[in-house]
BAVOLUM-336169 format. One line per 5 residues: number of its first residue (from 1); for each residue y, z, x of N, C-alpha, C, CB. Coordinates in steps of 0.02 Angstrom, whole numbers. Each point is the difference from the previous one (the first is absolute). Glycine has a CB too. Example, Ala and Ser with C-alpha at 12.3 -4.5 7.8 and 13.67 -1.06 7.14 Angstrom:
<pts>
1 = -284/390/660/59/0/-45/60/0/45/-59/62/-95  112/-98/77/59/3/42/55/37/-39/-32/-108/59
</pts>
This chain:
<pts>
1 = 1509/-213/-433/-34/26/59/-23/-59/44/-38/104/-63  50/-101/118/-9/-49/56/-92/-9/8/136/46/72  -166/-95/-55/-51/-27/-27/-8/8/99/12/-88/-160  -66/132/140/-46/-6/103/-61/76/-10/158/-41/119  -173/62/-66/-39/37/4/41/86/39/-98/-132/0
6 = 48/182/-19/21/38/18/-31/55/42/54/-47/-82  -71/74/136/-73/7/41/20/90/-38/-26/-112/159  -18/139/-184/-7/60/-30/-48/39/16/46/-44/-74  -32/102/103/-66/49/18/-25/38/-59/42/20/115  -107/-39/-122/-18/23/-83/-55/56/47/9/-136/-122
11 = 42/199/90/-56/58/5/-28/20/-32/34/26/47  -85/49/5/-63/9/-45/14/27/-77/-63/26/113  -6/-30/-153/27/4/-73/22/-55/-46/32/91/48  -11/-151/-18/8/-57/-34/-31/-57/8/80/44/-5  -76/-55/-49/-34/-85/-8/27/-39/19/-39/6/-76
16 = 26/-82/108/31/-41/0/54/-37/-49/-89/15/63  50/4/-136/18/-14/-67/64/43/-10/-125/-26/-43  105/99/62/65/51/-15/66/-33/42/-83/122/-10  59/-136/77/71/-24/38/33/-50/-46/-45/10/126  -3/-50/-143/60/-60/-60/40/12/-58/-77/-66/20
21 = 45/122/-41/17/39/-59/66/29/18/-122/27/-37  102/4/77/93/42/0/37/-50/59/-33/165/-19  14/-210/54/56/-47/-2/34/-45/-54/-49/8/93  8/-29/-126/32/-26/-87/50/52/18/-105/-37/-112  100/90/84/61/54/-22/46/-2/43/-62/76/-48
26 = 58/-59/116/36/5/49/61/-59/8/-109/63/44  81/-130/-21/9/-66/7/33/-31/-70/-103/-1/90  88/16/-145/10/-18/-84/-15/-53/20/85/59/-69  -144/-90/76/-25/-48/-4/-78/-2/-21/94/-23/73  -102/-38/-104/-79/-10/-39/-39/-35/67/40/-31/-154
31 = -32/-19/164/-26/-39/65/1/1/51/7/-40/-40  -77/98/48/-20/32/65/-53/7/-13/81/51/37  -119/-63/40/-90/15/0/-1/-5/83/-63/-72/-134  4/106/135/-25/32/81/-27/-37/23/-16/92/-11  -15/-90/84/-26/-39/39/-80/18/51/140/-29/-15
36 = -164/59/-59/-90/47/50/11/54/-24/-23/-38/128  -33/56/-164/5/66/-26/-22/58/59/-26/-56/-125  50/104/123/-16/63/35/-21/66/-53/90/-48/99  -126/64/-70/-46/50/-41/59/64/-13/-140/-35/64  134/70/-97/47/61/-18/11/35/51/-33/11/-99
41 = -23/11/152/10/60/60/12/-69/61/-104/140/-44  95/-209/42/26/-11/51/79/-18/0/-118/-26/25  165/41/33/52/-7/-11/36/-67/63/-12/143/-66  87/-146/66/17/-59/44/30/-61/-23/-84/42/51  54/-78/-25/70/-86/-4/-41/-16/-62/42/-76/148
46 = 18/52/-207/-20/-34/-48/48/-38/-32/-77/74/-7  71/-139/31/51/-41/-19/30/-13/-58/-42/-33/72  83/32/-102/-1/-20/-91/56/-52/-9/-34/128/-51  8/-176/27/51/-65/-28/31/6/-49/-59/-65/32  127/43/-50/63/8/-29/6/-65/-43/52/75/97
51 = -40/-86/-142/11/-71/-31/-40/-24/22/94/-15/-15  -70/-77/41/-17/-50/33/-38/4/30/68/-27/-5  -70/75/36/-63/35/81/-55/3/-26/62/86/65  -73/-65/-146/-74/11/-18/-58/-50/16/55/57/-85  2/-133/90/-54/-64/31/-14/24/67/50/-111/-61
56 = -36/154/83/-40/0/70/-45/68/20/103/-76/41  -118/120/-116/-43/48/15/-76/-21/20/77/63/-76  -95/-112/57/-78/-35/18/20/-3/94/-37/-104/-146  96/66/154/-6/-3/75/18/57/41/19/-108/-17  6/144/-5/-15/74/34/-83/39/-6/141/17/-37
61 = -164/-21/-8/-49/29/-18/-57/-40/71/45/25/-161  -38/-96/167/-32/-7/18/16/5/83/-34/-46/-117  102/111/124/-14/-24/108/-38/61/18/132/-62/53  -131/56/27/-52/60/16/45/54/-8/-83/-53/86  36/109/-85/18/71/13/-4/45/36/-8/-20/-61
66 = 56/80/88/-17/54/42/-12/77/-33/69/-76/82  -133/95/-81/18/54/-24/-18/68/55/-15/-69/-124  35/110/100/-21/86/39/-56/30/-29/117/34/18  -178/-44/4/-40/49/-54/-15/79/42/-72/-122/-67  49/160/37/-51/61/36/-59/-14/-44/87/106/38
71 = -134/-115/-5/-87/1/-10/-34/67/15/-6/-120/40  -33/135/-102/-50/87/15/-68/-38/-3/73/121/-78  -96/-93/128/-65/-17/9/-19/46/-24/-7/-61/82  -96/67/-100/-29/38/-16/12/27/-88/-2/12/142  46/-66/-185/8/-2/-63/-17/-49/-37/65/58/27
76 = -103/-82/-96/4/-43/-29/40/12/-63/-93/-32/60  94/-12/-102/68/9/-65/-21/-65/-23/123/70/48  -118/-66/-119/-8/-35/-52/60/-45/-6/-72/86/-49  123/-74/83/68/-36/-4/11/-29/87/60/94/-117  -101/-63/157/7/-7/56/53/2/50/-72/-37/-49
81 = 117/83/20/50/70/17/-25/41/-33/101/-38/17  -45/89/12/-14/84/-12/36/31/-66/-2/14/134  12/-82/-168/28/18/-61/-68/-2/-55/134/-52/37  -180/19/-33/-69/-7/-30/-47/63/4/11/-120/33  -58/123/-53/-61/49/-23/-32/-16/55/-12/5/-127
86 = -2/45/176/-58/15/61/-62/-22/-14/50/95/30  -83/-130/-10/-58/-32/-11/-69/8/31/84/-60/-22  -33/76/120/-62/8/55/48/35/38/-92/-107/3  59/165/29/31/25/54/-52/-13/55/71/87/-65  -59/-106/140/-34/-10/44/26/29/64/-37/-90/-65
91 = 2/109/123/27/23/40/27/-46/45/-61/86/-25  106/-80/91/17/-35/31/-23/-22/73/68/37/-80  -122/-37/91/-26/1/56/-8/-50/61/-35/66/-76  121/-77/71/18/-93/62/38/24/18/-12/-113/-38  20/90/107/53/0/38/72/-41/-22/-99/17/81
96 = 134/9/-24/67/-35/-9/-5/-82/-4/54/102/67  -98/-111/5/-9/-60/32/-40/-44/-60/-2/55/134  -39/-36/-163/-37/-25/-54/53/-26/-62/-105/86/39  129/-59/-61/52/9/-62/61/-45/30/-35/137/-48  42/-149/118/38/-39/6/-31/-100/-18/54/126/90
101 = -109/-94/-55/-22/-77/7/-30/-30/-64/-26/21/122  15/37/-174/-22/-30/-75/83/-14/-16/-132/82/-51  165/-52/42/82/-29/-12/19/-57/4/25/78/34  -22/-83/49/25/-56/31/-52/-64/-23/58/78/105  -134/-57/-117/-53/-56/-39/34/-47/-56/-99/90/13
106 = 136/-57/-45/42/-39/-50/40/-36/9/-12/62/-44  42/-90/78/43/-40/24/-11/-74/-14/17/88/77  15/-116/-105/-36/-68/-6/-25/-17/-79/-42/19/132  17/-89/-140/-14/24/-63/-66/13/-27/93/-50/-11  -82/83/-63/-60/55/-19/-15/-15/-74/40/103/83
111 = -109/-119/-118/9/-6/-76/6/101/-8/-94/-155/-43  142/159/9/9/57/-34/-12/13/-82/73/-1/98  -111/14/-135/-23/28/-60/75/37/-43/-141/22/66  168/-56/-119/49/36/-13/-27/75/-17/66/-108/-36  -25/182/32/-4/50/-47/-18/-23/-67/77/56/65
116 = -107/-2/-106/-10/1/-53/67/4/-52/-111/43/51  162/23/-11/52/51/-32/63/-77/52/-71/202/-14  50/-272/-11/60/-35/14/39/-29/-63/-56/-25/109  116/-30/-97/22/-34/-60/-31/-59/-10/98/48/8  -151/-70/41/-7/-51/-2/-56/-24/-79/36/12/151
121 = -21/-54/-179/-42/-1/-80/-58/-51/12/114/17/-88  -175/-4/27/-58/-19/7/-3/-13/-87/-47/67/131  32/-121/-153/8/-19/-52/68/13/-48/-119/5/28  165/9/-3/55/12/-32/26/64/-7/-31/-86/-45  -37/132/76/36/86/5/1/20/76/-57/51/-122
126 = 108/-13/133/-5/19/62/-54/50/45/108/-30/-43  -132/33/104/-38/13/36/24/107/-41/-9/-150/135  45/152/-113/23/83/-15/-30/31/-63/116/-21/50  -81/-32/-109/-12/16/-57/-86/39/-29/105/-103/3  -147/11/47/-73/43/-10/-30/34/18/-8/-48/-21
131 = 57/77/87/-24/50/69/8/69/-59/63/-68/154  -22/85/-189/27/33/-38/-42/19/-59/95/-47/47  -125/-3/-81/-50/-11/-43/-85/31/24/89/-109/-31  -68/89/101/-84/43/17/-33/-53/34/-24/79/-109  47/-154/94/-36/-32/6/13/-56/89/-10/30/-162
136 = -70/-49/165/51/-42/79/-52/-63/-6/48/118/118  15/-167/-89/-24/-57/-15/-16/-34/70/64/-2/-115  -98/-37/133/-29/-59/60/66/-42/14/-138/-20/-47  185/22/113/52/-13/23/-18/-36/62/57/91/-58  -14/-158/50/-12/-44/52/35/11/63/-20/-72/-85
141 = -30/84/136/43/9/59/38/-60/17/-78/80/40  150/-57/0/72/-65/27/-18/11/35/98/-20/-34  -72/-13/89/2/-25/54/100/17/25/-134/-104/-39  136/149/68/73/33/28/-11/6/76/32/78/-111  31/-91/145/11/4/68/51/73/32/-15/-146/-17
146 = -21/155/43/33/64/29/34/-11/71/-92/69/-63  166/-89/84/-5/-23/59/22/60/44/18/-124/-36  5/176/24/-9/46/45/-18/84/-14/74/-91/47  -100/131/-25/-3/59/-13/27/40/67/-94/-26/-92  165/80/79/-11/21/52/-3/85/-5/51/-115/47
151 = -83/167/-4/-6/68/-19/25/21/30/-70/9/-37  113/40/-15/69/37/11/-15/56/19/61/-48/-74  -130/102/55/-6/56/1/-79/11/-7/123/16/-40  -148/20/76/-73/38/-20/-29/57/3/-9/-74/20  10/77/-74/-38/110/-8/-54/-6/-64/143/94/21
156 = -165/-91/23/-58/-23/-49/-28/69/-43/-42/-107/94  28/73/-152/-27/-36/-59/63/-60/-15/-77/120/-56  124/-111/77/70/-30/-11/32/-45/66/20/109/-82  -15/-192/49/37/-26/42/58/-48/-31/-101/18/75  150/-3/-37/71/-26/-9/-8/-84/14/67/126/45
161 = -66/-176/-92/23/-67/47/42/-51/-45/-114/5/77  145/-56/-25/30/-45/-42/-51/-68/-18/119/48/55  -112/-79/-103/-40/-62/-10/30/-58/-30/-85/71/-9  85/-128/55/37/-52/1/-39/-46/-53/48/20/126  -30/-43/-187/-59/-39/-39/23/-41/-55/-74/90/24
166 = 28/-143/-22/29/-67/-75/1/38/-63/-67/-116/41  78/72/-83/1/23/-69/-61/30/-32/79/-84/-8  -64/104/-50/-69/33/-20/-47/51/30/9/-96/-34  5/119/100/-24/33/44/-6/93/-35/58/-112/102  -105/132/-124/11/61/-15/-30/57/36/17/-54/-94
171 = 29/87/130/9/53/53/-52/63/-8/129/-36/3  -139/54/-83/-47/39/-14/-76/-14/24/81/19/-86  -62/-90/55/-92/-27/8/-16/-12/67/-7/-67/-106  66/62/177/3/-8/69/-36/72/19/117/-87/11  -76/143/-36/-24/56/35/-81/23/-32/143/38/22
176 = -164/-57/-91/-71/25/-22/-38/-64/58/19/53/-167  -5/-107/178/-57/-45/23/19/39/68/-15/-136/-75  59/138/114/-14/33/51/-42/58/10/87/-47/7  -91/91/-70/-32/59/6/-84/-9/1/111/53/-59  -116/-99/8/-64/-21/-7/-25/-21/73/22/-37/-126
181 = 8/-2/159/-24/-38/74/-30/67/38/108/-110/15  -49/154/-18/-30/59/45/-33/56/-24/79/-28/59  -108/19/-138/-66/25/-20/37/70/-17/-106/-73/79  156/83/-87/40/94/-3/44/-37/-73/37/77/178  -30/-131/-209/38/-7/-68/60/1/14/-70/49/-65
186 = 123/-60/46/90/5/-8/18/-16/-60/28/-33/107  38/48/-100/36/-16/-59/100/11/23/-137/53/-94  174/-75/87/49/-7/-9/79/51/-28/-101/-90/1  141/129/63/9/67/-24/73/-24/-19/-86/92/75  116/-122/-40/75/-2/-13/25/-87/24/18/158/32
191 = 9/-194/-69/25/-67/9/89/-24/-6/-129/-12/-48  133/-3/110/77/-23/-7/12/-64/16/35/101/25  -12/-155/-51/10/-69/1/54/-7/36/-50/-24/-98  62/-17/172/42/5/32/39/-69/-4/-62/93/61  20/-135/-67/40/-59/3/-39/-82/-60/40/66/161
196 = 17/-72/-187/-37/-61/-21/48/-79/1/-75/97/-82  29/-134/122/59/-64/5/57/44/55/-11/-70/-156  67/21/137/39/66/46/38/54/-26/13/-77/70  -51/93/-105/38/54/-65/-26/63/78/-36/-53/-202  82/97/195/-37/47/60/24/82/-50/27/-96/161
201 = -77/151/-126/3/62/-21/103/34/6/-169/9/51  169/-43/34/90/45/-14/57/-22/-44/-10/22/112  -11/-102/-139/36/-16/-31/11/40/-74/-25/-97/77  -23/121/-107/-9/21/-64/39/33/-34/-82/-5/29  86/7/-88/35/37/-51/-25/66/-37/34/-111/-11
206 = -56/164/1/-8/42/-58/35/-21/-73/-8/86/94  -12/-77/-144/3/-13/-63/78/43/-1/-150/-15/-48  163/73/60/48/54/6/46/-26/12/-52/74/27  43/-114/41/54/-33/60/41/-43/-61/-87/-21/138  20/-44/-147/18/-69/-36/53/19/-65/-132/-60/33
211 = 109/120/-92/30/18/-19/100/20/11/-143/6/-13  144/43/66/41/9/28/71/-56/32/-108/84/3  51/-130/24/70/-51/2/6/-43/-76/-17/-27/150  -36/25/-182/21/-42/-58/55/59/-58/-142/-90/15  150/145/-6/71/49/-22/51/-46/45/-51/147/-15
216 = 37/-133/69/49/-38/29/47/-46/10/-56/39/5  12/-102/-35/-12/-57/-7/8/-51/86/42/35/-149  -60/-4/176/-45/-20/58/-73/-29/8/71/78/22  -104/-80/-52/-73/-17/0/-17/-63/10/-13/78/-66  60/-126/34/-13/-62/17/19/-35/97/26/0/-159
221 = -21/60/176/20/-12/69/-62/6/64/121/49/-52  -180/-20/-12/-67/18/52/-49/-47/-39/17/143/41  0/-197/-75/-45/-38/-37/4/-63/35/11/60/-111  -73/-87/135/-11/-43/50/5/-66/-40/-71/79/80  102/-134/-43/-5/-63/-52/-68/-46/22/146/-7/-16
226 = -156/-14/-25/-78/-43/-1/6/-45/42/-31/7/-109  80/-65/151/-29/-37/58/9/44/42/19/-108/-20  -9/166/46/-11/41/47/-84/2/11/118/65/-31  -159/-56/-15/-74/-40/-9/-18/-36/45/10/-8/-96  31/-62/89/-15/-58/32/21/-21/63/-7/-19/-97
231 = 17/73/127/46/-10/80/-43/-49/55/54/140/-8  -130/-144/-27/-22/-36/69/-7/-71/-31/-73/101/72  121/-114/-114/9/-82/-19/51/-11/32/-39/-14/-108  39/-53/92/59/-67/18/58/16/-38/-82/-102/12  148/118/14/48/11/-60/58/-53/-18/-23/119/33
236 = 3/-140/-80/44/-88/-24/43/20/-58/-105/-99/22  175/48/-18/38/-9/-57/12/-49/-27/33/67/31  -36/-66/-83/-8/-98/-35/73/-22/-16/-124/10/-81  122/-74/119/70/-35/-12/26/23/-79/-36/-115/85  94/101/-87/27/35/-79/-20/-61/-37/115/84/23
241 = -129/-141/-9/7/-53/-56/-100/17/-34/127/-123/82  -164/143/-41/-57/30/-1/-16/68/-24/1/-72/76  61/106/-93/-17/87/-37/-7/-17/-65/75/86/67  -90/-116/-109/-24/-27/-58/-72/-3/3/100/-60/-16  -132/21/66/-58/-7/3/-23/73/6/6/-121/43
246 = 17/158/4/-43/52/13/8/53/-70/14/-18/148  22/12/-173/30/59/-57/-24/-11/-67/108/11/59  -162/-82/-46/-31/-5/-62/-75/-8/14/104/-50/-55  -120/83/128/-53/27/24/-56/-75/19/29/136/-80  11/-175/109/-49/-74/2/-8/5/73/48/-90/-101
251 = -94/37/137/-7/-26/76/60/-20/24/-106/-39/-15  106/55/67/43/-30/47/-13/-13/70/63/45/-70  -33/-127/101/-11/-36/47/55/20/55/-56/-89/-77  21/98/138/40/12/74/75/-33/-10/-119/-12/83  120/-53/-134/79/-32/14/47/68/-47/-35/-175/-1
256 = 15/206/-43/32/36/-36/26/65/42/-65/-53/-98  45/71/147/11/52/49/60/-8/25/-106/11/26  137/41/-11/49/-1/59/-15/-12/80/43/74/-84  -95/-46/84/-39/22/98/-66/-51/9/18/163/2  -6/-158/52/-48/-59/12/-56/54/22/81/-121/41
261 = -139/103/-72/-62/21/-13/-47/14/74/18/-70/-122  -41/143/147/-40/-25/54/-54/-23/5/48/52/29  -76/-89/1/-82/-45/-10/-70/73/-33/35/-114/154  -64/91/-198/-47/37/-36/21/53/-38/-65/-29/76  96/17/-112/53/52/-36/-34/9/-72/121/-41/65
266 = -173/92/-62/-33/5/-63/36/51/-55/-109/-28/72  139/81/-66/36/20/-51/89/25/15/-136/31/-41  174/-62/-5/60/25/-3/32/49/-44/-3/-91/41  48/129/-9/42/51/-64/66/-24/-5/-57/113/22  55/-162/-115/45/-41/4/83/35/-48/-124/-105/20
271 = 164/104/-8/85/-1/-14/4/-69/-34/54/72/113  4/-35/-133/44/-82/-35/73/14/42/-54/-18/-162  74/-27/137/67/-13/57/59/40/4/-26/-104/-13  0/161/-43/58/61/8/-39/79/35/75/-60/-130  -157/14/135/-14/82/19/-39/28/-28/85/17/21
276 = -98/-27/-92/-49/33/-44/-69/-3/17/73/-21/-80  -102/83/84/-88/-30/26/-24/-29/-62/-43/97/89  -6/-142/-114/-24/-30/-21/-86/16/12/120/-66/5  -134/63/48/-83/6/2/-20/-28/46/-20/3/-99  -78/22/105/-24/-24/29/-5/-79/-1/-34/111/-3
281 = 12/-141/51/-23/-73/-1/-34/-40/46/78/8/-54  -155/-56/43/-41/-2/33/-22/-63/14/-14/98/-31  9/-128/107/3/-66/8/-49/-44/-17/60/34/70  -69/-100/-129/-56/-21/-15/-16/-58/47/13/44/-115  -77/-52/146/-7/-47/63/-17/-57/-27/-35/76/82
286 = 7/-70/-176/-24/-58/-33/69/-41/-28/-122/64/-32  193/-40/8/66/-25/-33/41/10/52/-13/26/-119  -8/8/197/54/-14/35/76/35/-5/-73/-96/-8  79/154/-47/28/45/1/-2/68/-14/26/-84/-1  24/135/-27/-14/79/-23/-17/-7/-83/96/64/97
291 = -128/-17/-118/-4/13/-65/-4/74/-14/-50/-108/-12  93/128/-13/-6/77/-27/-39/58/-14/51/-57/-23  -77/98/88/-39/62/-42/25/44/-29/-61/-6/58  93/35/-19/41/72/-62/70/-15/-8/-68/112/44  67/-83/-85/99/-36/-27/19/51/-39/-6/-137/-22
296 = 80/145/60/34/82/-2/54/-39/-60/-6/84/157  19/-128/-126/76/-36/-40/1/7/-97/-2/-118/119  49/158/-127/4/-2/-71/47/-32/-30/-44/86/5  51/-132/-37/58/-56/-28/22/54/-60/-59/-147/26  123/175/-23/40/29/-45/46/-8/-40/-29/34/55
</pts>
């Protein structure tokens, strides 16, 4: 199986975990893992790495995101969606104009308090597990950037919007702090992940689909290769007397290049002289050349 990523719409009902699961089967392959977990009812772009690609689930995980939420005002929840136990009902008594401008308040960045009902772990067990247990623990608010919000729809108790945001950013805990601001509570009704990196929503696959061409044996034709990743690098090929060096994953100096280098050239996506990507690589200002961050190249 060809070693890259594969942008998969994981719908509602599944885990992030489940999507990997029945790609094993699908794919007959062991080496695969996701890129950001998505909660079971939220659905949308979810990237999943193939072989080799798995070195680059951390750097997916970490680009921004687009997602679709709908927000209910005048609800609280223990999960902070509408999949949780009702907690507070409140009435709604703001305007449009109001609800816009607590919205749009978010923009920018915000310490946000993770959920309780998250994956994120606290001595070695996860946040869920003890949400589950009964129990809730003192959670350090991050610090996340929200760089855009825009609203798609408003009928209130209910508003439609998209939200443009870094990593770690959790959409639930966006719509309860919003609710809180405007004193009526929220919580989080329906979530669709539109874009991550440039993984985008139309590109996507269903599990059904992915299946379907892998009968086929088509599938490897929608599986993205990993310097596709790296498009906003420098793209170099190393003289052939120099594909040694790179293939046993060492530094390499501008004379070893084919292309002449443009001035401030901090990272390259380097080839060897037939073509093979090889990897990232990053200019040291102290040795005066590249040295290797991620490295795809497998010596066989």
């Amino acid at each position: 199986m060809k070693s890259g990523i594969i942008n998969v719409y994981k719908e509602k009902g599944f885990t992030s975990f489940d999507v990997v699961a029945k790609l094993r089967g699908i794919l007959r392959t062991k080496k695969i893992g996701h890129t950001g977990t998505l909660d079971p009812d939220a659905e949308g772009v979810l990237p999943v790495c193939i072989g080799r690609a798995t070195k680059v689930c951390d750097i997916l995980t970490d680009k921004d995101k687009i997602y679709e939420a709908v927000m209910l005002l005048g609800v609280e929840t223990d999960t902070q969606d509408t999949s949780g136990e009702v907690l507070k009902e409140l009435p709604v008594n703001v305007s449009e104009k109001v609800v816009r401008e607590a919205i749009l308040s978010f923009v920018g960045e915000y310490a946000q308090v993770p959920p309780m009902y998250s994956a994120l772990k606290v001595n070695g067990k996860k946040l869920y597990e003890l949400a589950r247990e009964g129990k809730t623990v003192e959670r350090k608010a991050r610090n996340v950037q929200i760089f855009s919000i825009e609203i798609l729809e408003m009928n209130l108790p209910r508003v439609r919007m998209s939200v443009h945001c870094s990593k770690g950013t959790y959409i639930r805990t966006l719509c309860h702090d919003i609710g809180q601001k405007l004193g009526s509570g929220g919580c989080m009704e329906k979530l669709l992940r539109t874009k991550v990196g440039v993984f985008e929503l139309k590109d996507t696959l269903k599990l059904s689909e992915i299946d379907e061409l892998a009968k086929v044996g088509v599938v490897e034709e929608k599986i993205i290769s990993v310097d596709e990743l790296f498009e906003d690098y420098a793209k170099v090929w190393t003289k052939q007397a120099f594909d040694v060096v790179v293939h046993n994953g060492n530094r390499i100096e501008k004379r070893m290049l084919e292309e002449e280098l443009p001035a401030n050239t901090e990272r390259l996506r380097v080839y060897d002289s037939e073509g093979t990507f090889i990897g990232v690589y990053e200019y040291s200002m102290e040795r005066k050349d590249f040295k290797p961050v991620k490295m795809f190249y497998e010596n066989n």
